[in-house]
C-alpha positions as CSV (number, residue, x, y, z in Angstrom):
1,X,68.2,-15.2,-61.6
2,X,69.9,-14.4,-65.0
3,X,67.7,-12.2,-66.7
4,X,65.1,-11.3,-64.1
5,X,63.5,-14.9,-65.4
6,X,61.8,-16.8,-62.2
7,X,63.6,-20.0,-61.9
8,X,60.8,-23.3,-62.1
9,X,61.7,-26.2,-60.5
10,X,62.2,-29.1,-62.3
11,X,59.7,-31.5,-62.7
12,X,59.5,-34.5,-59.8
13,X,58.1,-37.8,-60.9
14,X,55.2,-38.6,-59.6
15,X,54.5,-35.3,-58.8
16,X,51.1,-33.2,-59.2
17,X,51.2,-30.5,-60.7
18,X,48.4,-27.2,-59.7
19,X,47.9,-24.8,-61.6
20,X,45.8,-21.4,-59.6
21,X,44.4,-18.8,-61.7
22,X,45.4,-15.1,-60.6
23,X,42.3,-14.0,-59.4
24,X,40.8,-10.8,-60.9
25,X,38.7,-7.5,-59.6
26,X,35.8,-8.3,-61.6
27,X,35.7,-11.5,-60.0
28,X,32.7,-12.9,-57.6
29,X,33.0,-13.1,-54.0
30,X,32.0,-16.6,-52.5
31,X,29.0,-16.6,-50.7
32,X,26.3,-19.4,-49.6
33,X,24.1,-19.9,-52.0
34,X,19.9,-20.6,-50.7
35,X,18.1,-23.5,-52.0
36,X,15.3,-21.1,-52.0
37,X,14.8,-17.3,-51.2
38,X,11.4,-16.4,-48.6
39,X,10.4,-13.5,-50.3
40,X,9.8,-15.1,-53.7
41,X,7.7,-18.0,-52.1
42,X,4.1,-17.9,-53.1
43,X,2.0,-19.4,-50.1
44,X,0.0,-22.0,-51.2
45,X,-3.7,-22.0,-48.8
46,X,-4.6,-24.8,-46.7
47,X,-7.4,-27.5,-47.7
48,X,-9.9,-28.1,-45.2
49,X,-8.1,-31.7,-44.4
50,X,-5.3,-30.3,-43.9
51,X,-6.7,-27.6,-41.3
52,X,-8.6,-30.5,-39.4
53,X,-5.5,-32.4,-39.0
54,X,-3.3,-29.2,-38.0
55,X,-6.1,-28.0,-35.4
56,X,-6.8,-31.3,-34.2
57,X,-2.4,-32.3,-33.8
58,X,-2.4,-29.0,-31.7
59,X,-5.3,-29.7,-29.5
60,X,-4.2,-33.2,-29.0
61,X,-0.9,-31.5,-28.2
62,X,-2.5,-29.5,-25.0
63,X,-4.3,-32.3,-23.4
64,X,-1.2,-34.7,-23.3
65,X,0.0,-31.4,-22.0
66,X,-2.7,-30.5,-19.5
67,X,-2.5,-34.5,-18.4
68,X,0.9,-34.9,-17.3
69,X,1.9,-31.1,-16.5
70,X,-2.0,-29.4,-15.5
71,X,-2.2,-30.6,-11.6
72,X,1.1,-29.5,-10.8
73,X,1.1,-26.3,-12.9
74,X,-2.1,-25.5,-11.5
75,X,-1.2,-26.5,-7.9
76,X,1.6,-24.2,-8.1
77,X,-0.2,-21.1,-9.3
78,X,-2.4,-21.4,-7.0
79,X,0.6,-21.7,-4.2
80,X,2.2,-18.2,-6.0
81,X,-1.4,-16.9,-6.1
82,X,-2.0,-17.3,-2.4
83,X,1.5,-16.0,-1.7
84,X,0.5,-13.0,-3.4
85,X,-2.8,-12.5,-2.2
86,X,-3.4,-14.0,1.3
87,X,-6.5,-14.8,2.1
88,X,-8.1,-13.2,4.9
89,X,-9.6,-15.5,7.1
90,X,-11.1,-16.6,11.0
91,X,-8.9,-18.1,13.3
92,X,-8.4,-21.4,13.8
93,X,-11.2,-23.8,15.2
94,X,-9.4,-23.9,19.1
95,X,-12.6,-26.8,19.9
96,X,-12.2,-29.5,17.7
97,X,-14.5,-32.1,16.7
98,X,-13.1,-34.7,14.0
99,X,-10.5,-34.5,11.1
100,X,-10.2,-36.3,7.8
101,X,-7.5,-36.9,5.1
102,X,-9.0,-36.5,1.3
103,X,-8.5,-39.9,-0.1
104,X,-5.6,-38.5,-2.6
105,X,-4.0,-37.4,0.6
106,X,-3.7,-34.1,-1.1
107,X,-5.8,-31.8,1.9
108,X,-6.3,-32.7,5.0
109,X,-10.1,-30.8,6.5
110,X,-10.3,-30.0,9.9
111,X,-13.9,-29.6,11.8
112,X,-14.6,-27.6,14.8
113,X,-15.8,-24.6,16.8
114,X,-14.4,-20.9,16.7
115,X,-14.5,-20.8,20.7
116,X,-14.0,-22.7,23.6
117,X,-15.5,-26.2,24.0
118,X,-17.1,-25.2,27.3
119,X,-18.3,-21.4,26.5
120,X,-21.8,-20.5,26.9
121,X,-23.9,-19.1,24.1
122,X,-23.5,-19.8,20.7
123,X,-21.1,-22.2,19.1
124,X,-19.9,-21.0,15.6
125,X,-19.0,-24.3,13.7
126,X,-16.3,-23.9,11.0
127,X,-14.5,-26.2,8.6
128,X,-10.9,-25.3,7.8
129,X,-8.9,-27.0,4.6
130,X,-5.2,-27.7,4.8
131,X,-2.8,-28.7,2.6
132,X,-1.4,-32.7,3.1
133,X,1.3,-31.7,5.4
134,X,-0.9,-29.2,7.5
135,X,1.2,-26.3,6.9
136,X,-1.3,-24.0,4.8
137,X,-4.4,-23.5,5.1
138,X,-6.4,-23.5,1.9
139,X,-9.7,-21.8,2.8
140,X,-12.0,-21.7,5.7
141,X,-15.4,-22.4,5.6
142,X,-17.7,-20.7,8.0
143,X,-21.3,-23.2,8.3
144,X,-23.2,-20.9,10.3
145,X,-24.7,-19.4,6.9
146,X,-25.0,-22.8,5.2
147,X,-27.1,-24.3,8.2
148,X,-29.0,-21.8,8.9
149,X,-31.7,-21.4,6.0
150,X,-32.3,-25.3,6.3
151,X,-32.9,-25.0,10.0
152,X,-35.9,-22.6,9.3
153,X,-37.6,-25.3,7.7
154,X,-38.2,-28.0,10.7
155,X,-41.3,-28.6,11.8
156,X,-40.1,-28.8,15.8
157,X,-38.1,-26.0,17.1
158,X,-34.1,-26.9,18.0
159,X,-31.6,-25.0,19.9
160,X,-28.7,-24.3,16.9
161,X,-26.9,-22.5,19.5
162,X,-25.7,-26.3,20.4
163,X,-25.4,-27.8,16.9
164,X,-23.2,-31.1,17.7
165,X,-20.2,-31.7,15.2
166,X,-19.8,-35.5,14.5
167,X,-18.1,-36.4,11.4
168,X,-16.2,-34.9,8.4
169,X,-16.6,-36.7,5.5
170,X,-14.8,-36.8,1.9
171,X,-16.8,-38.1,-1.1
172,X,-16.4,-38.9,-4.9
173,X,-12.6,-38.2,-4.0
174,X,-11.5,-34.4,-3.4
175,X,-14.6,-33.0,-5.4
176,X,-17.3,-33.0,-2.1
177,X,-17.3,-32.8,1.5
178,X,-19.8,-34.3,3.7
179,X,-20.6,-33.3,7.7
180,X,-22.6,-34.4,9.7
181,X,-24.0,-33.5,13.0
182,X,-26.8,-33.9,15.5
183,X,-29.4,-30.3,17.0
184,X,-30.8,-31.1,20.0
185,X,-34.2,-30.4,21.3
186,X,-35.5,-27.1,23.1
187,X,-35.5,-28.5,26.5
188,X,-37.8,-25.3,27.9
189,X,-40.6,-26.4,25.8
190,X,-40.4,-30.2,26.2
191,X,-39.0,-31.7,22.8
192,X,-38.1,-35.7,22.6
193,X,-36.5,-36.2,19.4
194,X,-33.2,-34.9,18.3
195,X,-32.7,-33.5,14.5
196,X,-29.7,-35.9,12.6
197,X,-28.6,-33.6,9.8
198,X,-26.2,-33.6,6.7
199,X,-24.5,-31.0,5.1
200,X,-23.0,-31.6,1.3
201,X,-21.1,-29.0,-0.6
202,X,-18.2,-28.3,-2.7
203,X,-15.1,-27.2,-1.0
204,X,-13.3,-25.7,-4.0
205,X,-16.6,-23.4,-4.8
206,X,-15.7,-19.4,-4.5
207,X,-19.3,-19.5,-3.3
208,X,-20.7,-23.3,-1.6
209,X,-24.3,-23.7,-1.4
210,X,-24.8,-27.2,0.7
211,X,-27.5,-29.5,0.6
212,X,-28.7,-30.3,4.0
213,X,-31.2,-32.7,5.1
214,X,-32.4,-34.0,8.6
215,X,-33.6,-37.2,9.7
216,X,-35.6,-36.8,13.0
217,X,-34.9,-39.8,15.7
218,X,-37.1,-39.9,19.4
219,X,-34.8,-39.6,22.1
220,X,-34.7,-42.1,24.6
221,X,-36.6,-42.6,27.1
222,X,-36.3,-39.8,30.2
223,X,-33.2,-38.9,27.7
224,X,-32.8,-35.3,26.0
225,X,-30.2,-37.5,23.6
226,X,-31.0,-41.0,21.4
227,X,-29.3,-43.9,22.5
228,X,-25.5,-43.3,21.2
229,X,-26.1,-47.0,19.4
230,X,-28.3,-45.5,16.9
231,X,-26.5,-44.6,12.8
232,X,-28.1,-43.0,10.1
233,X,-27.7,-44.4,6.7
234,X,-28.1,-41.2,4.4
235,X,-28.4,-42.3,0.8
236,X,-27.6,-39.0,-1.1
237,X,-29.4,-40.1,-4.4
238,X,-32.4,-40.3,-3.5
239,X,-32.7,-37.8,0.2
240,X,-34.1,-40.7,2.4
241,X,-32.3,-41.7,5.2
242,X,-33.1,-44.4,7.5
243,X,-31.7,-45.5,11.1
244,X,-29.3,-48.0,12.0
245,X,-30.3,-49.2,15.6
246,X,-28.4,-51.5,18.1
247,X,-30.4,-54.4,20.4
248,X,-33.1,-53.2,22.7
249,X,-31.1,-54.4,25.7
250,X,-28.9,-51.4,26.1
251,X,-25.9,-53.0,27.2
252,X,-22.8,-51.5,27.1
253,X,-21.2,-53.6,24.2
254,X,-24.6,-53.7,22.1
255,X,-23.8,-51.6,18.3
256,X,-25.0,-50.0,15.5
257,X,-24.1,-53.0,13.7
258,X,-23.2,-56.7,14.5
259,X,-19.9,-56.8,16.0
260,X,-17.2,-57.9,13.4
261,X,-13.4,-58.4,12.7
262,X,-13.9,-56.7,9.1
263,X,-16.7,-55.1,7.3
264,X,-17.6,-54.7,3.5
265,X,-20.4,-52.8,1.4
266,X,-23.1,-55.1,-0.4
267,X,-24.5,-54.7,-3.9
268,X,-27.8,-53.1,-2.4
269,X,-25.2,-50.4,-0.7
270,X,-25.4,-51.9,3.0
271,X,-22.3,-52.5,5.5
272,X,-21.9,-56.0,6.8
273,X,-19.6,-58.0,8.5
274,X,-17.4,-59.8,6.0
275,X,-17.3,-63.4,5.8
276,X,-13.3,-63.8,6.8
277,X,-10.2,-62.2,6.8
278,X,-7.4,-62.4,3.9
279,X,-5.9,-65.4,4.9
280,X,-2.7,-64.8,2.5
281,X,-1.7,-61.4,4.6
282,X,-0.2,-62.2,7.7
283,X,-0.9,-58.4,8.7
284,X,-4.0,-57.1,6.5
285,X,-4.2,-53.3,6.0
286,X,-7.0,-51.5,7.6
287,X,-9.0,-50.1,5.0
288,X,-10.6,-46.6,4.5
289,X,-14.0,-46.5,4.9
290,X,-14.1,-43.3,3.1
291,X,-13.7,-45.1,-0.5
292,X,-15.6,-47.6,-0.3
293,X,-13.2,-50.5,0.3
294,X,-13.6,-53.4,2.7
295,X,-12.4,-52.1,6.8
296,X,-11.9,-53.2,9.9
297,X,-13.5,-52.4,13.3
298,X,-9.8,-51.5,13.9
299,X,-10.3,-47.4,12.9
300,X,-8.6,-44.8,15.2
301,X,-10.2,-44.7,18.6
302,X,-8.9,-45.3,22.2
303,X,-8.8,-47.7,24.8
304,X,-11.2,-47.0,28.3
305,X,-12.2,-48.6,31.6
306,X,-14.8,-51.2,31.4
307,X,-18.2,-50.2,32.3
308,X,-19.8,-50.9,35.9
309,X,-22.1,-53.5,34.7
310,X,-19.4,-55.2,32.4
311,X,-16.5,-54.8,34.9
312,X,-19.0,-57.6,38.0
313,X,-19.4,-60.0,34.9
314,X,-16.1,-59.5,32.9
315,X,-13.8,-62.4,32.9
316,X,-9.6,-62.0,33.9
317,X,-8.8,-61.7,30.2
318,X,-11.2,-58.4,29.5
319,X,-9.0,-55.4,30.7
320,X,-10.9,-52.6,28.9
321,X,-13.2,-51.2,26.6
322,X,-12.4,-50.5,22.5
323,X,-14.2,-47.4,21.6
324,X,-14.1,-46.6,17.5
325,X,-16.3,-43.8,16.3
326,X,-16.2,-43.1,12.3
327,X,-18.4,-42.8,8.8
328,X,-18.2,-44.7,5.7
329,X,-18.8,-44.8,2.7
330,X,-20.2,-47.0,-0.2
331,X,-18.8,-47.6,-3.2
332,X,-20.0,-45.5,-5.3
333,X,-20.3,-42.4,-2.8
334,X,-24.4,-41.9,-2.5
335,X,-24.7,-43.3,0.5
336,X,-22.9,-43.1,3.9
337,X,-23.4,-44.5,7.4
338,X,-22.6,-42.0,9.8
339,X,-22.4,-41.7,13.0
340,X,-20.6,-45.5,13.6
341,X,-19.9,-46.1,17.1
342,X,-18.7,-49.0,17.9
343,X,-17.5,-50.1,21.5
344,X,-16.8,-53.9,22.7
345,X,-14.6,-55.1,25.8
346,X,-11.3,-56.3,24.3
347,X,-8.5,-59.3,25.2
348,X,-5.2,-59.2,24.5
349,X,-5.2,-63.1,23.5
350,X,-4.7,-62.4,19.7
351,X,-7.3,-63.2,17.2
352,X,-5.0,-65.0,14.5
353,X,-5.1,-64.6,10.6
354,X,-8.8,-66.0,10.4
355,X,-10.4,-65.4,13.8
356,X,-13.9,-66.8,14.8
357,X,-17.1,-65.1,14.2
358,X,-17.7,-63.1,17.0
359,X,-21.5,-63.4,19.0
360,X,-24.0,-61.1,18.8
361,X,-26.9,-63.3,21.0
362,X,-26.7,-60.3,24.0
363,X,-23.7,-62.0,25.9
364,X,-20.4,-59.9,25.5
365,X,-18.6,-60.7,22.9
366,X,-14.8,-61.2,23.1
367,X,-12.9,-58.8,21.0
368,X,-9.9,-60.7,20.6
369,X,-6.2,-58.0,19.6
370,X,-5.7,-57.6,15.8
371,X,-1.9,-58.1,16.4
372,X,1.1,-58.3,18.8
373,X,1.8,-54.7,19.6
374,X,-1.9,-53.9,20.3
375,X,-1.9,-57.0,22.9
376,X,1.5,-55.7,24.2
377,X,-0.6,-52.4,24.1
378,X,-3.5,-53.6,26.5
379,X,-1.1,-55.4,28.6
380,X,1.2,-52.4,29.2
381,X,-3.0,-50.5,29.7
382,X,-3.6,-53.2,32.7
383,X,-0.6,-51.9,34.8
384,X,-1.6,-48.2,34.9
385,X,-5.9,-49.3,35.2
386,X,-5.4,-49.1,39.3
387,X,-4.3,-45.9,39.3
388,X,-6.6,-42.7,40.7
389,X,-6.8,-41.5,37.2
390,X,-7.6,-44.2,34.8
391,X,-5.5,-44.2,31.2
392,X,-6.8,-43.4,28.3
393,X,-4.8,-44.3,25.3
394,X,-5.7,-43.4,22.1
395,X,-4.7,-45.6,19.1
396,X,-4.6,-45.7,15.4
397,X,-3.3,-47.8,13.2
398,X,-1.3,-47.0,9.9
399,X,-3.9,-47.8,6.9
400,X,-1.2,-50.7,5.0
401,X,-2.1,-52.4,9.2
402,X,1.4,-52.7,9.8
403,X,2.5,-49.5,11.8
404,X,0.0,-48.5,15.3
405,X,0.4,-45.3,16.8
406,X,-0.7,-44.4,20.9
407,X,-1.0,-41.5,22.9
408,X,-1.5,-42.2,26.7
409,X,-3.5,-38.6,27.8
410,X,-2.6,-39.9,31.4
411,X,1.0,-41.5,31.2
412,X,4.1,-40.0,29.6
413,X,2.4,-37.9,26.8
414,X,4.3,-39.1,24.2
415,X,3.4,-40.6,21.1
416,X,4.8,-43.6,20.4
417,X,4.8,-46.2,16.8
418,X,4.6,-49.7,17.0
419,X,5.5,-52.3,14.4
420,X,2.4,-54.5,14.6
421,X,4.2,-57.9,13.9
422,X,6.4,-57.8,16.4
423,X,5.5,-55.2,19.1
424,X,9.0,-53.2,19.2
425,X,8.8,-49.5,19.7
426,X,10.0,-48.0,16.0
427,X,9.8,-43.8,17.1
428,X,8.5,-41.5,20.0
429,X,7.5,-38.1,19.8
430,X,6.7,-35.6,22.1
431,X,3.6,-34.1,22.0
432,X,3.4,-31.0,20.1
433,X,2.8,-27.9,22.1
434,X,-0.8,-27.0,21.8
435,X,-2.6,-23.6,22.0
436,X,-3.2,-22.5,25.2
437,X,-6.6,-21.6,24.3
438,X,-6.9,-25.2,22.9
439,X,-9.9,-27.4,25.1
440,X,-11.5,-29.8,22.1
441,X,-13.5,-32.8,22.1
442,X,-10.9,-34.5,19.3
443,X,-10.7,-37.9,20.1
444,X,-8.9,-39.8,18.0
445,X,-5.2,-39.6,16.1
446,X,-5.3,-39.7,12.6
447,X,-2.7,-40.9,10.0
448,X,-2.6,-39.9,6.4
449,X,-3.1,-42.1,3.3
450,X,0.3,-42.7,2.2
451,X,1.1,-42.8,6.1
452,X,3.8,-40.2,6.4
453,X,1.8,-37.6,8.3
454,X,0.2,-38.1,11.9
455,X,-2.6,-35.6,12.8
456,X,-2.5,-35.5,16.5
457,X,-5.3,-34.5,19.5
458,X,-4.7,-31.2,19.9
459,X,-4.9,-30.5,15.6
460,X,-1.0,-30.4,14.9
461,X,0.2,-32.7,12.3
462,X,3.5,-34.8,12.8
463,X,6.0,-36.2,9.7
464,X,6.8,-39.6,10.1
């Protein structure tokens, strides 16, 4: 470098040349420049339209909110809440008397008495709530104090140390429960009629106050009970209530209503046997009569030995006796026949898709089987009916019709699943160990709505 001069490279064709200026102290860092600085923004206020709109986007906002998110968020503080805070409640009903699914399937309610079925003294009835899978109980309902202010007001004197469960009923969905039950006379001072009564309250209430009413039926003659033929239709609306008799010829097969495949609810709220079956559905589904919908005389009951006077007559097809016992409701939940008990001999020759009209003229009717596993059912009952302690097998079908569940209290105490079409044994269960303090009057099993839960006799519930 001759001089100290810095040497510049010649000059390339094509070449760009850049030129960089030095940069200096005085000059500006680079920064990011704001469209728009907060603090020298001068809010502008709001018009009226303008608040509307914003108040009514964010309300909007929380009921789509509250719609898709507000049953499960509130179903699960309530689950933390009681986690927290246990609720201190009775034990158990150990005597119970009937069981019911709400029709979401979300609780299950379970109806007894606090003591033994067979104690002496009083009976304290009590009405437990579950959650759908019977784990957790949701609250406990004592109806001692809800029962007794209305019984003050009868005209005839009744022994409520004896008040006789009957049905647990759900109405207008999960909102309302319904039970009903029967107080018999004071036998020391000569009463004949028997008190039918109706207790309606909320469930979910920190505090229920029922509505009861009565509806007082003669019993029968040299009887301290009515004939067992006898419903009460109890229309809510309006507090009347008015008696559903069987014939006068009190046979053993004669019901509240006229013997039928299926019933349905009428415009004028009354239950009547339906015209026909579905024709189109090979295997029709049951139907709850707790909504309102169209049902079969196929509910959950059991099979048992003819009676004395149908067993001379009965021909070589009859092998026993179909005993159903339940409440239902019309459409629009204000009124509700309950107790239905309903009891016919039954055949195992199968009634087809569109079976005949059964008769009601004071002969027996022939209740033919709803399908193949229940014939195979009666068939597999006529083997063990000789025996010194006659079976008794309870039954229930799954609501879609195409499931049946048994329990044989005399045979192999199992409880075994049928597929209806075809008769062939789909699961078997043992029967869940029961409390030894355990003696109820339950009668029936009881399968959930979406059929994936089985309550069983002694109050347990099984997952399918």
């Amino acid at each position: 470098m001759p001089n100290g001069e810095p040497v510049v490279p010649p000059e390339q064709p094509g070449a760009v040349q850049f030129q960089i200026e030095p940069t200096t102290q005085h000059a500006r860092p680079h920064t990011w420049e704001r469209p728009w600085s907060a603090s020298s923004i001068t809010p502008r206020p709001l018009t009226t339209r303008q608040k509307v709109w914003r108040v009514a986007g964010i309300v909007a906002t929380v009921a789509l909110l509250a719609a898709l998110l507000g049953g499960q968020v509130a179903a699960f503080t309530a689950h933390l809440w009681r986690i927290a805070f246990p609720l201190t409640q009775g034990a158990s009903p150990t005597c119970l008397a009937d069981a019911a699914w709400s029709p979401s399937g979300n609780r299950l309610a379970i109806l007894g008495y606090g003591g033994a079925c067979a104690q002496l003294g009083h009976f304290s009835p009590v009405l437990d709530v579950y959650d759908s899978a019977g784990r957790l109980r949701l609250r406990q309902i004592a109806l001692d104090p809800l029962l007794s202010p209305a019984t003050k007001t009868l005209a005839r004197d009744v022994n409520t140390d004896r008040i006789a469960l009957q049905n647990v009923i759900w109405l207008r969905g999960d909102v309302s429960l319904a039970i009903t039950f029967t107080l018999p006379p004071r036998s020391d001072i000569g009463e004949t009629t028997t008190q039918f009564g109706i207790l309606v309250f909320n469930p979910n209430s920190a505090h229920p106050a029922a509505t009861t009413r009565f509806y007082e039926i003669p019993n029968r003659p040299g009887s301290s009970y009515p004939d067992a033929r006898i419903g009460v239709m109890w229309d809510l609306h309006t507090d009347h209530a008015r008696m559903i008799s069987g014939a006068a010829t009190f046979n053993a097969w004669d019901n509240p209503l006229s013997l039928a495949y299926q019933y349905t609810w009428t415009s004028n709220d009354d239950l009547v046997p339906a015209s026909a079956t579905n024709t189109s559905v090979s295997i029709p589904p049951i139907g709850n009569p707790q909504v309102g919908a169209p049902l079969s005389i196929w509910q959950s009951g059991w099979l048992g030995g003819l009676n004395a006077d149908v067993a001379v007559t009965a021909p070589d097809e009859w092998l026993a006796m179909w005993n159903t016992t339940f409440a239902a409701v019309s459409p629009d939940g204000l009124h509700l026949l309950a107790p239905l008990v309903m009891k016919t001999p039954v055949s195992p020759r199968l009634a087809g898709p569109t079976p005949q009209p059964l008769q009601n003229d004071g002969a027996p009717p022939i209740l033919l089987a709803r399908d193949v596993a229940f014939a195979q059912i009666l068939r597999v009952w006529e083997l063990h009916a000789n025996r010194a302690a006659e079976p008794i097998v309870f039954v229930a079908w799954r609501p879609d019709g195409k499931a049946v569940a048994t329990f044989n209290l005399n045979d192999d105490q199992k409880i075994n699943i049928f597929d209806c079409a075809t008769g062939r044994l789909l699961a078997s269960h043992p029967e869940p160990k029961q409390s030894a303090q355990f003696n109820g009057v339950f009668t029936a099993l009881r399968w959930s709505p979406d059929g994936k839960h089985l309550l069983t006799l002694d109050g347990a519930v099984l997952a399918i």
